[in-house]
C-alpha positions as CSV (number, residue, x, y, z in Angstrom):
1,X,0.0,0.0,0.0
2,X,1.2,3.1,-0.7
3,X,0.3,7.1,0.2
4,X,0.2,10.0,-1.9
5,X,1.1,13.6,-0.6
6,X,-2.5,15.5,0.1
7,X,-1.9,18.5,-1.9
8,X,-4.7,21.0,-1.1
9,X,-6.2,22.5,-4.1
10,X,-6.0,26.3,-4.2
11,X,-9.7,28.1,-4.3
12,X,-10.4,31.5,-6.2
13,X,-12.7,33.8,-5.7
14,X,-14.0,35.1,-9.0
15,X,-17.1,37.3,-10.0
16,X,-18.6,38.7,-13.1
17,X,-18.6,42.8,-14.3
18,X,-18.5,44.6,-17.2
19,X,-18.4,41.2,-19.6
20,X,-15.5,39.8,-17.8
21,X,-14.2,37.3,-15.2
22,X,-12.8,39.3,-12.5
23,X,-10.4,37.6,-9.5
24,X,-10.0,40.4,-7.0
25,X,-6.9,39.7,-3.8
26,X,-4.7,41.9,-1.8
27,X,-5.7,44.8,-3.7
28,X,-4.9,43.4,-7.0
29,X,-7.4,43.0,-9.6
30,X,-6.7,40.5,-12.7
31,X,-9.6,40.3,-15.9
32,X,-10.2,36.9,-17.5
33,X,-12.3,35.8,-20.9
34,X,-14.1,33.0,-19.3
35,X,-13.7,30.5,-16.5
36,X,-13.4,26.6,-17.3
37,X,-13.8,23.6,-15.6
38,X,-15.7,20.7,-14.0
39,X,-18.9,21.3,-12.1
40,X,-18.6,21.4,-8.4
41,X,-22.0,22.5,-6.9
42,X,-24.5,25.3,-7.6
43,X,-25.4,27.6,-4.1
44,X,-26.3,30.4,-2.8
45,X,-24.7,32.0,0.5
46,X,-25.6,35.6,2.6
47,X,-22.7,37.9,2.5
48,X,-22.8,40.8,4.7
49,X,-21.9,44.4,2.8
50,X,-21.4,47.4,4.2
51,X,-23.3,46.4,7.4
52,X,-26.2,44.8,5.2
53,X,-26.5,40.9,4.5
54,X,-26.9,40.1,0.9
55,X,-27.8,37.0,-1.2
56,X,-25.3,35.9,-3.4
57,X,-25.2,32.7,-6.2
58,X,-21.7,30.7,-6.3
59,X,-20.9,28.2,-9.3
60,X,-18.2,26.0,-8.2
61,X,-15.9,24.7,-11.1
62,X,-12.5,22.5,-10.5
63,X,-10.2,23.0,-13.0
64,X,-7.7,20.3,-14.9
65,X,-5.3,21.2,-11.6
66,X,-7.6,20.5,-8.8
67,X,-8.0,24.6,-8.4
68,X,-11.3,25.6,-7.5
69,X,-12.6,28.6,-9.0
70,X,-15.8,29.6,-7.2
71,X,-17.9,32.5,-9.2
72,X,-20.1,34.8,-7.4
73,X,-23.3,36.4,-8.5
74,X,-25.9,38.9,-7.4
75,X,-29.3,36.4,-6.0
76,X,-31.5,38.4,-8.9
77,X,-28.5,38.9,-11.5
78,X,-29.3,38.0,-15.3
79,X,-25.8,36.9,-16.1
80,X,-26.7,34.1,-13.1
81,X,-30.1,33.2,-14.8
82,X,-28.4,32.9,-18.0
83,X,-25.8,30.5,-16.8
84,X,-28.3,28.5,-14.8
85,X,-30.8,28.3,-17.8
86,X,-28.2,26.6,-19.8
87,X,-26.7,24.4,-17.4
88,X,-30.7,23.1,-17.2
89,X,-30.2,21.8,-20.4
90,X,-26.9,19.8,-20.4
91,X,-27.9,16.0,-19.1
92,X,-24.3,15.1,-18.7
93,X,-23.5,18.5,-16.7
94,X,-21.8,16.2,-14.1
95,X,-19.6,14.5,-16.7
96,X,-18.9,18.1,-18.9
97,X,-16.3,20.6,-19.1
98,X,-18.1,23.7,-18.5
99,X,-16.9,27.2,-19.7
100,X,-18.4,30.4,-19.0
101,X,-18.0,33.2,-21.3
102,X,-19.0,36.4,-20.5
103,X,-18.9,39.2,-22.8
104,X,-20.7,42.9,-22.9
105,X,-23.4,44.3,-25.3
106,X,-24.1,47.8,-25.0
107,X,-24.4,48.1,-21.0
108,X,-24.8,44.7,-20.1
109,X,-23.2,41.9,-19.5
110,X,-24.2,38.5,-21.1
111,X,-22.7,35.0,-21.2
112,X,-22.1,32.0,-23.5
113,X,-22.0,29.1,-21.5
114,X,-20.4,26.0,-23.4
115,X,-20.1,22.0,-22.4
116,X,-17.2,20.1,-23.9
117,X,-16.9,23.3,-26.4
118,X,-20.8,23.0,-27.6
119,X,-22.3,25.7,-26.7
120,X,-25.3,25.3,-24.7
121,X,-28.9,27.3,-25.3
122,X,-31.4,28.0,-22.7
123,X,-33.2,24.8,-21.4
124,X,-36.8,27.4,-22.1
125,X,-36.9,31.1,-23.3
126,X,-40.7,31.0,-20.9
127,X,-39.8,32.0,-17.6
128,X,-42.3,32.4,-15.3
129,X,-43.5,36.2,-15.2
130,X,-42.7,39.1,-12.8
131,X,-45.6,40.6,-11.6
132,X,-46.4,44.1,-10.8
133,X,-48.3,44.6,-7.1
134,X,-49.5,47.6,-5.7
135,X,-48.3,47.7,-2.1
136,X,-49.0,51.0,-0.3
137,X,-49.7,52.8,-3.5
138,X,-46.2,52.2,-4.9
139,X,-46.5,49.6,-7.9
140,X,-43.8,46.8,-6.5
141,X,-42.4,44.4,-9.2
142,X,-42.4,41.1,-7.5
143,X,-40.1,38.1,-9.5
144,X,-40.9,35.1,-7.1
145,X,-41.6,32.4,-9.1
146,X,-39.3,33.3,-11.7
147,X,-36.8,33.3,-8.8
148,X,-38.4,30.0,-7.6
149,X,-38.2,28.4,-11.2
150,X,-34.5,29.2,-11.0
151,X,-34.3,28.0,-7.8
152,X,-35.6,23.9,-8.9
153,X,-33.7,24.2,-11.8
154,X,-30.8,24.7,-9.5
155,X,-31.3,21.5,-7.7
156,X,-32.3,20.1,-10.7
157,X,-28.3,20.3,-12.1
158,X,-27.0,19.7,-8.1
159,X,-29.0,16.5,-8.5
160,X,-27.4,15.7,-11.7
161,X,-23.8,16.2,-10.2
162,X,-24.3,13.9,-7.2
């Protein structure tokens, strides 16, 4: 029997803005065309911001190394729906390379999302609709069940990976 050295696998923290990968430490900030790899998990964490707590998305990919690259999103962000919507429609997500590509049009930021180099399209273009409510006389938009929909397609491709 024999043992390997335990080599741990280095983790960066990456987020998307302005049609770019960006990876932000001590002050430094580097820009990437897209992030590759294998499929980790799909989750969403509460981060605290200028004294506020905020819901954020993470996509965990583990790259040909063993790094993990672990891309953060805004809870409501488009670029996040994007993603998710065509991650719903790869089958063999768990068995995929996956490579996010974001890139800019006009002022925002939209993504190509690709599995072993075919790029993937939305698993629907009918999400569910954001209503308008009336809530104190203000007209509130309210994206719940879109939000929800994204949620079970969420642990629809965590499923898949397990």
């Amino acid at each position: 029997m024999g043992l390997g050295t335990i080599e741990r696998a280095r983790k960066y923290y990456l987020s998307i803005s302005d049609g770019k990968v960006v990876h932000r430490e001590n002050g430094k900030e580097e820009l990437f065309s897209y992030v590759e790899g294998t499929l980790v998990a799909v989750y969403k964490r509460e981060r605290t911001f200028n004294g506020e707590t905020v819901l954020f998305w993470y996509i965990d990919l583990r790259g040909e190394k063993g790094e993990l690259y672990s891309v953060s999103l805004p809870y409501k962000s488009g670029t996040f729906k994007s993603i998710v919507l065509a991650l719903a429609s790869e089958p063999a997500v768990a068995l995929s390379t996956i490579k996010i590509e974001p890139y800019k049009k006009g002022d925002f930021t939209k993504v190509v999302v690709s599995s072993n180099g075919r790029r993937l399209d939305w698993i629907t273009k009918e999400l569910p609709a954001v209503e308008e409510l009336r809530i104190a006389g203000q007209v509130v938009k309210d994206d719940t069940k879109r939000m929800a929909y994204i949620e079970s397609l969420v642990q629809a491709i965590n499923n898949r990976l397990k």
